[in-house]
ZAMARGU-4260 file (C-alpha; in steps of 0.2 Angstrom, whole numbers, plus 5000, padded with zeros to 4 digits):
<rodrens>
0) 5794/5925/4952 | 5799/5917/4934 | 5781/5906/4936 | 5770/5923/4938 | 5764/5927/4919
5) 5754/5943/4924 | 5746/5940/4905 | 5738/5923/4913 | 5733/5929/4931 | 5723/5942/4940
10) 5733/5955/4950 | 5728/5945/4967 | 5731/5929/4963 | 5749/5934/4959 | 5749/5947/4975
15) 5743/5929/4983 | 5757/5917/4979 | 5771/5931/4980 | 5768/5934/4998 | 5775/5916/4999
20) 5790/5921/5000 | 5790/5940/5005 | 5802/5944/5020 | 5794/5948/5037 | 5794/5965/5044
25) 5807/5962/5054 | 5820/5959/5040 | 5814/5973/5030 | 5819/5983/5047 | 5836/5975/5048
30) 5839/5978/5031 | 5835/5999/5034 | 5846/5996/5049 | 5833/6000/5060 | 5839/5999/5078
35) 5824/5988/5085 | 5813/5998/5097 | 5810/6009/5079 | 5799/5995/5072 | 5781/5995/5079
40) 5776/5977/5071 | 5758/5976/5066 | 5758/5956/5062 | 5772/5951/5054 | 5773/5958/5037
45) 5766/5977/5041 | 5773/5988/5055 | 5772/6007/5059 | 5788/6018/5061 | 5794/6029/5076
50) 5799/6044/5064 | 5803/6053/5080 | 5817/6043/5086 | 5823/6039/5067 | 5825/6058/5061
55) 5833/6062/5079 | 5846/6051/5075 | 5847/6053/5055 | 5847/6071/5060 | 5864/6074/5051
60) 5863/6060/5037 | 5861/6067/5020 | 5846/6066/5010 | 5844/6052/4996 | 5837/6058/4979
65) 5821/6062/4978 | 5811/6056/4963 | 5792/6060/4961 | 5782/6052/4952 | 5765/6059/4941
70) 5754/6055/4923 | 5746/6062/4911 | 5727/6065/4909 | 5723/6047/4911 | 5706/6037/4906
75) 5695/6031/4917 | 5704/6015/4921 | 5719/6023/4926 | 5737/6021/4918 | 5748/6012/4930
80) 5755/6025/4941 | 5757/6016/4956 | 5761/6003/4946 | 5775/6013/4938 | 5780/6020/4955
85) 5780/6002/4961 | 5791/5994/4945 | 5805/6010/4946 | 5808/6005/4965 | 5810/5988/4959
90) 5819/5991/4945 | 5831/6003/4956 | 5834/5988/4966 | 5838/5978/4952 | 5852/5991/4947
95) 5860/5989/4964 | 5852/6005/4972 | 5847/6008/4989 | 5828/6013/4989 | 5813/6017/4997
100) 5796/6021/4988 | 5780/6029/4996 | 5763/6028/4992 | 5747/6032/4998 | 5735/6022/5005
105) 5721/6014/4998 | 5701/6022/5001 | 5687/6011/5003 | 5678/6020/4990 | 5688/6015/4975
110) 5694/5997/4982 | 5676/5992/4981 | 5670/6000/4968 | 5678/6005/4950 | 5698/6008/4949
115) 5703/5996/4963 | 5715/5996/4978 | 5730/6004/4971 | 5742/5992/4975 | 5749/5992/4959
120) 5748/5977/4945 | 5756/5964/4940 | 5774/5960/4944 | 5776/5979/4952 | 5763/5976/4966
125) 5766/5982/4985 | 5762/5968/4998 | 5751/5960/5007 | 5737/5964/4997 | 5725/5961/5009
130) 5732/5970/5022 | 5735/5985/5010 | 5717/5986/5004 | 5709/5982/5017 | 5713/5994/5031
135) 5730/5993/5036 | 5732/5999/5053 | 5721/6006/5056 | 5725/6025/5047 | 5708/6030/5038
140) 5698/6022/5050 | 5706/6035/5064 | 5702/6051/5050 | 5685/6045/5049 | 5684/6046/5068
145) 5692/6060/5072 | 5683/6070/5058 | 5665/6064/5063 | 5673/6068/5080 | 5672/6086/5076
150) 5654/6085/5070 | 5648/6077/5086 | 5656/6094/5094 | 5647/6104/5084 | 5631/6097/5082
155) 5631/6095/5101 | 5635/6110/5104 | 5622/6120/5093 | 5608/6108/5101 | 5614/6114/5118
160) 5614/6131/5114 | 5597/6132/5106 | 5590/6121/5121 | 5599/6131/5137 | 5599/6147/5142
165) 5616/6156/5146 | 5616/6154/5164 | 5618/6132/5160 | 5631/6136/5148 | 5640/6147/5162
170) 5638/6131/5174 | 5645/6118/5163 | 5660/6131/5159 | 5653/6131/5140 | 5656/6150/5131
175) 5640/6153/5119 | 5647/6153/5100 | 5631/6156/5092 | 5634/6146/5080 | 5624/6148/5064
180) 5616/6132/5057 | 5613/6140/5042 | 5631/6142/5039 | 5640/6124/5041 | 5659/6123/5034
185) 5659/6105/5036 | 5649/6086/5035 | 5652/6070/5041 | 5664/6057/5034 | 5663/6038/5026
190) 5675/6029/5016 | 5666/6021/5004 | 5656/6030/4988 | 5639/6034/4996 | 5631/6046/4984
195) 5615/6043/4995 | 5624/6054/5007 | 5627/6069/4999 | 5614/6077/5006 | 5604/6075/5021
200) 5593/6081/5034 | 5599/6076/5054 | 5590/6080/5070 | 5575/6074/5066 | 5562/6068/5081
205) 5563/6080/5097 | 5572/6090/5107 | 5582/6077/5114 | 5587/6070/5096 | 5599/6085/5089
210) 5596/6100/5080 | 5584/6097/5064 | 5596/6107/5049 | 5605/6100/5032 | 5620/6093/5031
215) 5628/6078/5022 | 5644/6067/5020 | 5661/6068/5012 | 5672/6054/5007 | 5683/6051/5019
220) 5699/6052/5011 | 5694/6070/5003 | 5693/6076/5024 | 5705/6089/5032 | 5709/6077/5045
225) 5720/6070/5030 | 5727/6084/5022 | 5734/6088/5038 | 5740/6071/5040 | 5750/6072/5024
230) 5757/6091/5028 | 5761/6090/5046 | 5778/6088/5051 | 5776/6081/5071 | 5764/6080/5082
235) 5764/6098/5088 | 5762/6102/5072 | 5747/6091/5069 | 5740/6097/5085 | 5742/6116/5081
240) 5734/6110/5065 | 5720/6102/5070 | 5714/6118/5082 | 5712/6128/5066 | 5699/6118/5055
245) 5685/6129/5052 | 5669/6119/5057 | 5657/6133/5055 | 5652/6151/5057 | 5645/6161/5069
250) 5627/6174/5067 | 5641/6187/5064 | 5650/6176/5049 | 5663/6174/5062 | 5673/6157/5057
255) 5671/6142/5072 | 5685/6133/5075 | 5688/6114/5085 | 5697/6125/5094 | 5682/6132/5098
260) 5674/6117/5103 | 5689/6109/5113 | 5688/6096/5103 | 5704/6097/5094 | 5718/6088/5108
265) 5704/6073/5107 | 5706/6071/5088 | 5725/6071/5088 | 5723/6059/5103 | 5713/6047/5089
270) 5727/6050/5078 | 5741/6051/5086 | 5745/6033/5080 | 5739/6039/5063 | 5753/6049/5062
275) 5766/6034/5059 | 5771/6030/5044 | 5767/6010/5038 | 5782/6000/5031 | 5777/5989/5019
280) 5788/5980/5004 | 5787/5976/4985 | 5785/5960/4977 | 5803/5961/4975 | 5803/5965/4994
285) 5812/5983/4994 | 5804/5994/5007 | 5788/6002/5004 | 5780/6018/5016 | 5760/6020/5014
290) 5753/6034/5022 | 5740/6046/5020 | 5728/6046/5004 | 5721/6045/4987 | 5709/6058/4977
295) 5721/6072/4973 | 5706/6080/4963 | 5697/6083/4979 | 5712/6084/4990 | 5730/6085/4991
300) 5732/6068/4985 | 5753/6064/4991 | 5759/6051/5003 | 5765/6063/5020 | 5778/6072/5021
305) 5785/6063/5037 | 5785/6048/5025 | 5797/6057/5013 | 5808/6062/5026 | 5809/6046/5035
310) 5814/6037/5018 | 5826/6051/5010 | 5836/6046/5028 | 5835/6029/5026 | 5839/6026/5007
315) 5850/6034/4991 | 5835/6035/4984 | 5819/6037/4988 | 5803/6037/4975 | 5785/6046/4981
320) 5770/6047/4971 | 5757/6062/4968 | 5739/6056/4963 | 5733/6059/4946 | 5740/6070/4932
325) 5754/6083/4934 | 5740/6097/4930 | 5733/6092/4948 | 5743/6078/4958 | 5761/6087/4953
330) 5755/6103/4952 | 5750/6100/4973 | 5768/6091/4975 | 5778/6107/4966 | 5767/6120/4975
335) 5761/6114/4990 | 5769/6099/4998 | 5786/6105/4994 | 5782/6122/4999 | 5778/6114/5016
340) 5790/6102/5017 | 5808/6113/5011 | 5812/6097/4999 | 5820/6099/4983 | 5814/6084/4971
345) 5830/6079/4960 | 5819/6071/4947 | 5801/6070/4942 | 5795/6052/4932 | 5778/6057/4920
350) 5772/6040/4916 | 5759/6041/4899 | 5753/6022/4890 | 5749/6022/4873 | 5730/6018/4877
355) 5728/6033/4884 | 5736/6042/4870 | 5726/6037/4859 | 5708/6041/4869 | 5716/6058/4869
360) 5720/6058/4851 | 5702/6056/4848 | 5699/6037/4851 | 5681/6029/4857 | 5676/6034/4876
365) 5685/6022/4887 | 5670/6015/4899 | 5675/6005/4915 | 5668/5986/4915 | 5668/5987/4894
370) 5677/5978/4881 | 5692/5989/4876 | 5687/5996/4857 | 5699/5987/4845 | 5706/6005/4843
375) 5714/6000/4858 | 5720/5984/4853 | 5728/5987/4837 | 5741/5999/4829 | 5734/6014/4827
380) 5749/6028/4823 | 5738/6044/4821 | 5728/6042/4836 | 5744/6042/4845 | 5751/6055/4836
385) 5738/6068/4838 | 5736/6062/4858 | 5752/6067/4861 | 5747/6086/4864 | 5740/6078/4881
390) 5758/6072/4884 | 5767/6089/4878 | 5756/6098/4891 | 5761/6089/4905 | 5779/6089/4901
395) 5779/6108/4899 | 5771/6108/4917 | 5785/6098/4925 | 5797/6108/4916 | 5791/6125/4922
400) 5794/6119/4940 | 5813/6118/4936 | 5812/6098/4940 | 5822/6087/4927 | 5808/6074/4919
405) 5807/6058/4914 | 5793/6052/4902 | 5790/6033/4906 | 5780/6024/4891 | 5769/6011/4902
410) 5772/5995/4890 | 5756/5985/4889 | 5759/5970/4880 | 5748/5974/4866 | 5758/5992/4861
415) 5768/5990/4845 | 5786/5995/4841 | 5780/6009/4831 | 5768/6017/4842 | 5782/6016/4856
420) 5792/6024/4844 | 5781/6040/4841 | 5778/6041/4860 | 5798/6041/4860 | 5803/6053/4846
425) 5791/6065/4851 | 5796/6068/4869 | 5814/6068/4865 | 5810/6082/4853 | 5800/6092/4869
430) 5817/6090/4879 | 5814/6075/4890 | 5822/6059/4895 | 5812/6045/4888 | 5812/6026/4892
435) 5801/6011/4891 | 5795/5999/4904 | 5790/5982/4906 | 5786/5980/4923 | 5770/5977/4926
440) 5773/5960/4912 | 5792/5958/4918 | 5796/5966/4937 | 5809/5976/4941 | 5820/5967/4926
445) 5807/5976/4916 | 5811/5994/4922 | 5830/5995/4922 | 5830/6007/4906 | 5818/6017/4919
450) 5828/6015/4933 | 5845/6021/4921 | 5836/6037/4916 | 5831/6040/4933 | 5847/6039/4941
455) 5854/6050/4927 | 5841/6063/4929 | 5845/6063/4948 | 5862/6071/4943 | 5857/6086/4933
460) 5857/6103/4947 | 5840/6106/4951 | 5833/6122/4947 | 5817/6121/4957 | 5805/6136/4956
465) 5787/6139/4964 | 5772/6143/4949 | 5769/6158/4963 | 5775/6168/4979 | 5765/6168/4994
470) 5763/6186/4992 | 5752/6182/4976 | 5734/6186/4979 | 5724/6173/4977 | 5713/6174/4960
475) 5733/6178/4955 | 5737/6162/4958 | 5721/6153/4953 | 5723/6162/4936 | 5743/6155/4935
480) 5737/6139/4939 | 5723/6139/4926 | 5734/6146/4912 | 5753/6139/4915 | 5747/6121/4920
485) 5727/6119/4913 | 5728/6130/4898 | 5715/6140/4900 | 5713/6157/4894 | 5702/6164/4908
490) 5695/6160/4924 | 5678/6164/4929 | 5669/6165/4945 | 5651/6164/4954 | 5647/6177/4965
495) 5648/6166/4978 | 5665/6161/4974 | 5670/6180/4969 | 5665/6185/4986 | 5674/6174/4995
500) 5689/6175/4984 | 5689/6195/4990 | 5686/6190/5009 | 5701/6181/5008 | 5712/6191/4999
505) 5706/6206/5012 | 5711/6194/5025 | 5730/6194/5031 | 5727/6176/5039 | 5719/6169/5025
510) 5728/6173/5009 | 5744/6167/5016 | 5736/6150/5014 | 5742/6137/5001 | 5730/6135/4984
515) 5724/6117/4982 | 5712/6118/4965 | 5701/6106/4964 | 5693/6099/4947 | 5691/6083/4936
520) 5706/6073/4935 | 5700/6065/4917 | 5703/6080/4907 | 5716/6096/4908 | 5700/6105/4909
525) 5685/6107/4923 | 5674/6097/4908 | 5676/6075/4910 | 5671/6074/4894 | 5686/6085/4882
530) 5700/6075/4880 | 5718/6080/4873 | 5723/6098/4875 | 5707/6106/4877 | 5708/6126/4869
535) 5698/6143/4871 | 5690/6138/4886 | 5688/6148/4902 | 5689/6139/4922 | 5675/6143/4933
540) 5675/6142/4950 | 5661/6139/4958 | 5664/6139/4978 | 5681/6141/4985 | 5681/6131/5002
545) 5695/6134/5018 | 5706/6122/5025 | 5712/6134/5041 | 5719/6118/5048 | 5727/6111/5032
550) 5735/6127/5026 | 5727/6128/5011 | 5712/6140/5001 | 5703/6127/4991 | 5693/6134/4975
555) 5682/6122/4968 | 5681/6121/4950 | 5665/6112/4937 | 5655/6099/4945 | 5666/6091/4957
560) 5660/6081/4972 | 5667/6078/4990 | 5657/6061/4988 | 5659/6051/4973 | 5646/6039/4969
565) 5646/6018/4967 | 5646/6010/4950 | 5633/5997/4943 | 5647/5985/4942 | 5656/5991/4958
570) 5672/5977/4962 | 5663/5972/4980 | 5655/5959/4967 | 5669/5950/4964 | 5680/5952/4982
575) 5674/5937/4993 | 5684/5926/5007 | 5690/5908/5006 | 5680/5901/5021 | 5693/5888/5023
580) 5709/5894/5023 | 5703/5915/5028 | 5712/5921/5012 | 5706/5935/5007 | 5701/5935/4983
585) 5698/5944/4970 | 5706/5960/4975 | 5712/5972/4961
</rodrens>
C-alpha cells in the first residue's frame, strides 16, 4: 500500500495493483467464520451469501452497531460517500474492530457515463474493480429481466385480448382483464442512460406484431424489481411482493397486477439468485456486501435489508450507505428501510467536503468534465462560511430522527487548515461530533479520528423516532417531509397529482403504504439550479406514482426523470481492455 500516491494515479490503476495482493473469497469467509457450504464463490474474489442458513444460525447472536452513512447536498461530481463509507470500514479495522460495510451496486448508467462506478476513490476503494463495475453476478442484469418480464405479460396479453374473442380466452384458461392501453403504470427497463427511450411507440406493423400504443423505458436501477429487492426480507417475502406490482389498469381504473398476469412466480424464479447478497472486500481487504442499487432520487437508494442483517450477525460493527443527501438518501433510510427492516441505527456519519461547501456558499457552477474554478483550489474562508447553511440542514435532519451524528469533513489534498477549521467550529457549535479524514489520500490510517468518533457515537442510547406514523395521511406526510427535511414552506400539487393523492388517502390499502419522495438530489429543493439552503419556496408535486409491490406511494416532485440522459463526454470514452493480458482500464 505505501507505493499507492492516489495524488499520482487514477482510481483504476491503484484498484489494479491492489488486487495484487487482495485475499481470495475464500479467506475473507474464513475470516467471517463462515461454515463453508455458506459461501457460493462466483470466481475467486466475489461470491454470493446463503443469508438463509447464516441468520438460521446467528439467530440468537446479537447485533453489531449499526452505522449509516449520508452527505450533504452535493455537486455534480459527487463528494466521496462511498468513498467515506469505504475509508470508516477501513479505518474501523485499523482500530482493531470487527467490521462489515455494505453498499450498493454500481448501474450501468452512471459507470459509463458522468460520475463513475461507485467503488469508491483512492486508498478507500471496494475490489475488484472490474468485477464490481461491471456486473457482478449477475444482480441488475436479473431486474432488468424480470422487470421487462412483466411487460412482455402485459403487452402480450392486451394484443390477445384485442385479437381473440372470449370464448379463445376461455380455452387457453386466460380471464379477460380488459386492460386499458391508455392507462399503463409501467415501461420497459435498460441500464444504461438512454434518453432516446423515454418515449416511444411499440406494436407497430400488423396484427401479429403487438398492440401499436405509447410507452417508454426507465433506468433499470429506478425499477420496482429493485426496491423490492432492497426491502424484502426472504424469499416469500419477495414473492408476496412481486404479485402486487401494479402493471396497469383496467377500463374501470381498476389497478392490474403480475398477479394478474401469473407472471410474478417466474420473476422471482429470475431472481431468486438475485436475492443473495455479494461478498466483496476493501483494499485493506475487510468484508464488503454489495447488493441492490444506486439513484436514491428516483428510488429507494440503500444496499438490502438482508445485507444489513447478514453483516450486523457477522461483525461488531457494521457500516451501510444511503445514496445522496440526508434530505433524500437518509430521509428513505430513517423512514422507510428501518420502518421495514425493525433496525435501530446506533450512529449516523454526514460526510460534507469543503468544495462542495463553497458551491453552496455561492461559488461558480461545478460542471462535470471542466477545469475546477480556482475558487475551488484556493482558500476561500467566506464561501465556506456562508455554505455551511447547506451542512446545518442536513445535520438538523439527522438530528430530528433521534440518530447520534457524526460530520466527516472529506479531506481533499487542496483544503486548508483554516477552512477545515470553519467546517469544524461550526458543526461543534450545531451539537455534532466532528472529525477529519484522510482516506481517500492515506487509507484507513487516514480515517482513525473517523473511526474514534464513530465508535463513541455508537455508545450514546439511541432515541430513534419516525418523521410520521403510518396513520398519517399522505399529503400529511409529504408536507412533514417537505418542511422538517426540505425546508419548504408549502407543498403544491397538479390536479393530477391532487387526485391521486385523494384516491389514495380514501383507499385503506393504499395509504398504509411507505412515502418515497422523489426530486433532484443537487439541491434541498425540487430546482438543480438553487444551491445552499434555499427559502420561501413551495414543493410541487406533479405525479405521485404506486409501488403496490415495493410498499411504497411515490410522489414525484419538479422535473425528475425515471431515465437520465448520457453526457457529451460520457466515461465509455476512456474504458477500453488490454487486448493482451484481458485487464480491464480506465474505470473510475
Amino acid at each position: 500500500m505505501s507505493n499507492l500516491d492516489p495524488t499520482k494515479m487514477k482510481d483504476w490503476e491503484i484498484a489494479e495493483a491492489a488486487q495484487e495482493d487482495m485475499k481470495t473469497v475464500y479467506q475473507l469467509a474464513e475470516e467471517m467464520n463462515l461454515d463453508k457450504m455458506e459461501l457460493l464463490p462466483y470466481g475467486h474474489y466475489v461470491g454470493k451469501l446463503d443469508y438463509i442458513n447464516i441468520l438460521k444460525r446467528l439467530k440468537d447472536t446479537k447485533n453489531g452497531k449499526y452505522i449509516e452513512v449520508t452527505a450533504i447536498t452535493p455537486t455534480p461530481l459527487g463528494e466521496g460517500k462511498t468513498t467515506t463509507t469505504m475509508g470508516l470500514v477501513e479505518g474501523l479495522g485499523k482500530i482493531g474492530k470487527d467490521v462489515i460495510g455494505a453498499i450498493r451496486q454500481p448501474s450501468g448508467g452512471p459507470t459509463f457515463n458522468i460520475k463513475g462506478s461507485a467503488a469508491g476513490g483512492g486508498l478507500s476503494q471496494c475490489i475488484p474493480l472490474t468485477d464490481f463495475s461491471l456486473g457482478l453476478t449477475g444482480d441488475i442484469d436479473a431486474i432488468t429481466n424480470a422487470h421487462n418480464l412483466a411487460m412482455v405479460a402485459l403487452t402480450s396479453r392486451i394484443q390477445h385480448e384485442f385479437n381473440y374473442g372470449d370464448s379463445t380466452l376461455t380455452k387457453k384458461n386466460l380471464k379477460r382483464l380488459d386492460i386499458d392501453p391508455r392507462n399503463i403504470a409501467m415501461g420497459w427497463a435498460m441500464d444504461f442512460s438512454a434518453q432516446a427511450l423515454r418515449e416511444i411507440i411499440i406494436g407497430v406493423g400488423g396484427k401479429m406484431d403487438g398492440f401499436m400504443m405509447k410507452s417508454g423505458f426507465q433506468i433499470t436501477v429506478s425499477s420496482e424489481v429493485m426496491a423490492i429487492l432492497s426491502v424484502a426480507t426472504d424469499l416469500k417475502d419477495m414473492r408476496d411482493r412481486m404479485a402486487k406490482i401494479v402493471v396497469g389498469y383496467d377500463k374501470k381504473g381498476n389497478p392490474v397486477t403480475t398477479g394478474d398476469l401469473e407472471v410474478a412466480g417466474a420473476m422471482t424464479a429470475i431472481m431468486s439468485k438475485a436475492i443473495y447478497p455479494n461478498l466483496m472486500q476493501t483494499i485493506e481487504g475487510q468484508p464488503v456486501l454489495v447488493h441492490a442499487g444506486p439513484f436514491a432520487n428516483i428510488a429507494i437508494g440503500q444496499s438490502s435489508i438482508i445485507a444489513d442483517k447478514l453483516a450486523l450477525k457477522l461483525a461488531d460493527y457494521h457500516v451501510t450507505e444511503s445514496g445522496f443527501g440526508a434530505d433524500i438518501g437518509f430521509e428513505k433510510f430513517w423512514n422507510l428501510k428501518c420502518r421495514f427492516s425493525g433496525l435501530t441505527p446506533n450512529c449516523s456519519v454526514l460526510v460534507c467536503t469543503i468544495r462542495a461547501l463553497k458551491m453552496h456558499g455561492g461559488g461558480p457552477s461545478v460542471v462535470p468534465g471542466k477545469p475546477l474554478d480556482k475558487a475551488y483550489t484556493e482558500q476561500n474562508l467566506g464561501l465556506v462560511e456562508r455554505g455551511a447553511e447547506n451542512l446545518i440542514a442536513h445535520l438538523e435532519t439527522v438530528k430530528k430522527s433521534g440518530i447520534s451524528p457524526v460530520v466527516c469533513i472529506n479531506h481533499f489534498y487542496t483544503d486548508t487548515d483554516e477552512e477545515v477549521a470553519v467546517v469544524r467550529r461550526i458543526a461543534e457549535e450545531a451539537g455534532a461530533r466532528v472529525a477529519l479524514s484522510k482516506h481517500w489520500e492515506k487509507g484507513g490510517e487516514g480515517a482513525k479520528e473517523l473511526a474514534e468518533a464513530v465508535v463513541e457515537a455508537c455508545e450514546d442510547i439511541p432515541k430513534f423516532n419516525f418523521l410520521y406514523e403510518d396513520s398519517t395521511p399522505l399529503r400529511d406526510r409529504i408536507k412533514l417531509i417537505a418542511k422538517e427535511v426540505y425546508g419548504a414552506d408549502d407543498v403544491s400539487y397538479t390536479p393530477e397529482a391532487e387526485a391521486k393523492a385523494k384516491t389514495i388517502e380514501g383507499d385503506p390499502s393504499l395509504s398504509k403504504l411507505g412515502t418515497c419522495m422523489v426530486k433532484t438530489h443537487l439541491s434541498l429543493s425540487h430546482d438543480p439550479s438553487i444551491k445552499g439552503r434555499p427559502k420561501n419556496w413551495t414543493l410541487p408535486v406533479r405525479d405521485i406514482l404506486t409501488y403496490s409491490g415495493a410498499g411504497f406511494n411515490v410522489p414525484v416532485a419538479g422535473g425528475i426523470k425515471l431515465m437520465p440522459g448520457t453526457a457529451s463526454d460520457p466515461a465509455f470514452r476512456y474504458i477500453d481492455v488490454d487486448v493482451e493480458s484481458g485487464k480491464v482500464q480506465g474505470l473510475f
